[in-house]
C-alpha positions as CSV (number, residue, x, y, z in Angstrom):
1,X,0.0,0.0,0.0
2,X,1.6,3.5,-0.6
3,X,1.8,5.9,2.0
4,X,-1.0,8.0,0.8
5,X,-3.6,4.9,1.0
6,X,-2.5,4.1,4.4
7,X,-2.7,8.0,5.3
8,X,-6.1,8.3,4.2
9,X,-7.2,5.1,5.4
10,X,-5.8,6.1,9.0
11,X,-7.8,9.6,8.7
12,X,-11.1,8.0,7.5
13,X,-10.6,5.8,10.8
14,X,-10.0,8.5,12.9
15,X,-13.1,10.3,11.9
16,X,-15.4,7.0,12.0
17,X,-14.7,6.2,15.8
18,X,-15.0,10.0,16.8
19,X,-18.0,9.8,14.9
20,X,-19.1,6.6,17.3
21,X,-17.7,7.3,20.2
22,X,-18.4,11.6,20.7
23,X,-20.6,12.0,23.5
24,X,-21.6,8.4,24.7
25,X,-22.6,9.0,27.9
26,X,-24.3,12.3,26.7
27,X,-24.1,15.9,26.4
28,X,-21.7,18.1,27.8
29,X,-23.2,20.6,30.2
30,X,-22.2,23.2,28.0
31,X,-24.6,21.9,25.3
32,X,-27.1,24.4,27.4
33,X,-25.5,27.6,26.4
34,X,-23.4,27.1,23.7
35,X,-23.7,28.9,19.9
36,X,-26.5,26.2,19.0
37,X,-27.9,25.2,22.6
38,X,-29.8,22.6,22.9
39,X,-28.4,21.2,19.9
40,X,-25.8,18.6,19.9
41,X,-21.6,19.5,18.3
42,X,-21.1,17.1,15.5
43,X,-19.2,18.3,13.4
44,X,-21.3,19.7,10.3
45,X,-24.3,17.6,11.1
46,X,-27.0,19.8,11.4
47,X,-30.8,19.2,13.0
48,X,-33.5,17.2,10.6
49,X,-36.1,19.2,9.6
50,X,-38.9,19.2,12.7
51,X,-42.0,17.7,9.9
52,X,-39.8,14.5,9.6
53,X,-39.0,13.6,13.2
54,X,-40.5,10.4,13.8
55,X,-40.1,10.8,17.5
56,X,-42.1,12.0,20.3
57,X,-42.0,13.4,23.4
58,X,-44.8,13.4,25.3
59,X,-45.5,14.5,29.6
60,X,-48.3,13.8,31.4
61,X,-48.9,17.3,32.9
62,X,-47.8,20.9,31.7
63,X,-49.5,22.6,35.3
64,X,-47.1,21.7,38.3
65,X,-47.0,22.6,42.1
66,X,-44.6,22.6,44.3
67,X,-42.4,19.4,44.5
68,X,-44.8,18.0,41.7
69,X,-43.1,15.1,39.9
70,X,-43.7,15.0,35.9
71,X,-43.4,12.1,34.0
72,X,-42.1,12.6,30.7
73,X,-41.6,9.7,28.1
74,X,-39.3,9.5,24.7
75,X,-40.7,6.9,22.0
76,X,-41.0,6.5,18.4
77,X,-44.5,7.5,16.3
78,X,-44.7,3.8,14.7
79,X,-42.7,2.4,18.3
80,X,-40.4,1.0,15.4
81,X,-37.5,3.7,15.2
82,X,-35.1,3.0,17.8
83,X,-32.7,6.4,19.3
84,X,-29.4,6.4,20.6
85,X,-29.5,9.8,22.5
86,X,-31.4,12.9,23.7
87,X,-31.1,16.0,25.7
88,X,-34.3,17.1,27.2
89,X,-34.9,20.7,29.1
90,X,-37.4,21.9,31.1
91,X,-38.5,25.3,30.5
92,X,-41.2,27.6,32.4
93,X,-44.1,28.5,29.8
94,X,-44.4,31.8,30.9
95,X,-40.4,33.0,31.4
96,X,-39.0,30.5,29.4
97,X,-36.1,30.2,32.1
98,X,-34.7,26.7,32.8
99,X,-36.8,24.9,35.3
100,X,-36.8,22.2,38.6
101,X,-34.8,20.1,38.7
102,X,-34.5,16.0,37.0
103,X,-34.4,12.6,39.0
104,X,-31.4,10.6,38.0
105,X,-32.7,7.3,35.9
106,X,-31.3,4.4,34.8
107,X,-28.9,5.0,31.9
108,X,-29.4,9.1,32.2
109,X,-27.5,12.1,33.2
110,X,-28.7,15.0,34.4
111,X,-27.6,18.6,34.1
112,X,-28.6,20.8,36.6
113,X,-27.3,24.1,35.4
114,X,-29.9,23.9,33.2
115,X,-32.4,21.7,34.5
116,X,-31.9,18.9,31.3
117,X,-31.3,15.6,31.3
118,X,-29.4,13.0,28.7
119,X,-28.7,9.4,27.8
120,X,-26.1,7.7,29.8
121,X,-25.0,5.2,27.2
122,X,-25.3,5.2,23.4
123,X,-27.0,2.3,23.1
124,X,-30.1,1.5,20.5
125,X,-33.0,2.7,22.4
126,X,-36.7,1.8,22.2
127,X,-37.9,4.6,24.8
128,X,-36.8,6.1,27.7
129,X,-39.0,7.0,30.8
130,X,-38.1,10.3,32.5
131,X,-39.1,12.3,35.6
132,X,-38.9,16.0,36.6
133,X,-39.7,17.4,39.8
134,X,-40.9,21.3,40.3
135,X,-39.6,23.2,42.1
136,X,-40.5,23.5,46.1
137,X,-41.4,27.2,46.3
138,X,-43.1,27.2,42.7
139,X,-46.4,26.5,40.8
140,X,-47.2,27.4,36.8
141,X,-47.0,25.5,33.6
142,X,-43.8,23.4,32.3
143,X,-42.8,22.5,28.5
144,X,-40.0,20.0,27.5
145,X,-38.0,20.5,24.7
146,X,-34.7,19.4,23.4
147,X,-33.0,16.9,20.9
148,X,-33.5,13.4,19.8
149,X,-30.4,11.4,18.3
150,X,-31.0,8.5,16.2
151,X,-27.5,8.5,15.2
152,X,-24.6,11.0,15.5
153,X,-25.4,12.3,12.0
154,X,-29.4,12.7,12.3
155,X,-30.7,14.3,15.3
156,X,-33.8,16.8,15.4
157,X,-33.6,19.3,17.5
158,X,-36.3,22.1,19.1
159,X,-38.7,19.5,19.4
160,X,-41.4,21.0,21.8
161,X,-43.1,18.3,24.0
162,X,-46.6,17.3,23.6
163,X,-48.9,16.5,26.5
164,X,-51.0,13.7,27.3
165,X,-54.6,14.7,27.5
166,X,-55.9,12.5,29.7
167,X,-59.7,11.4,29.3
């Protein structure tokens, strides 16, 4: 092989395990106030458009009180699309200022700066099951929003929660 082979083999390498291996255990914190907040840094991948995202996000109450826990859940429209990541924030509907506070979960992290949460591990996903708590001196309404990854390349991002109307 000439040298030039082997060099560009040894870049296209380089690029395909940063590719798999950025951000495994989630966002940075930083991800919260950064040029593109709330979206993930890879590289030149940008956001999907919003009218193609086959994901939802969906919690069970926008009205809190205080020390109210919300339960917010991550899943796929046809329950077939699996996900390797998100980063989810919770947001006052009236100030839009960060929000309460997340309870750790299994495989998540949680970012308190800016009251989000993310994955834990990059593994394939089927949904993920999350809960926020209000805050204790505090009652309004809540909205979710944030970024679903289904791989490092195609994410959406500024997806706004729905919620569950309950009958």
């Amino acid at each position: 092989m000439s040298v030039s082979v082997m060099y560009s083999l040894a870049v296209l390498l380089a690029v395909s395990l940063t590719a798999t291996l950025a951000f495994p255990d989630g966002a940075p914190s930083d991800t919260c106030v950064k040029k593109r907040p709330n979206q993930p840094n890879h590289g030149q991948a940008r956001s999907q458009p919003l009218d193609s995202n086959p994901y939802n996000v969906v919690a069970d109450s926008e009205h809190y009180h205080p020390g109210q826990e919300v339960s917010v859940v991550i899943y796929s429209h046809t329950k077939q699309e699996l996900f390797r990541g998100f980063f989810i924030q919770a947001r006052d509907a009236d100030s839009n200022e960060w929000i309460g506070e997340w309870l750790h979960s299994e495989n998540t992290n949680t970012i308190p700066e800016c009251s989000a949460i993310t994955h834990g591990d990059n593994r394939d996903k089927l949904a993920a099951k999350l809960i926020w708590k209000a805050p204790q001196n505090k009652r309004g309404r809540v909205y979710f929003t944030g970024t679903v990854l289904q791989s490092y390349g195609t994410f959406w991002s500024d997806i706004i929660g729905k919620v569950q109307r309950h009958q």
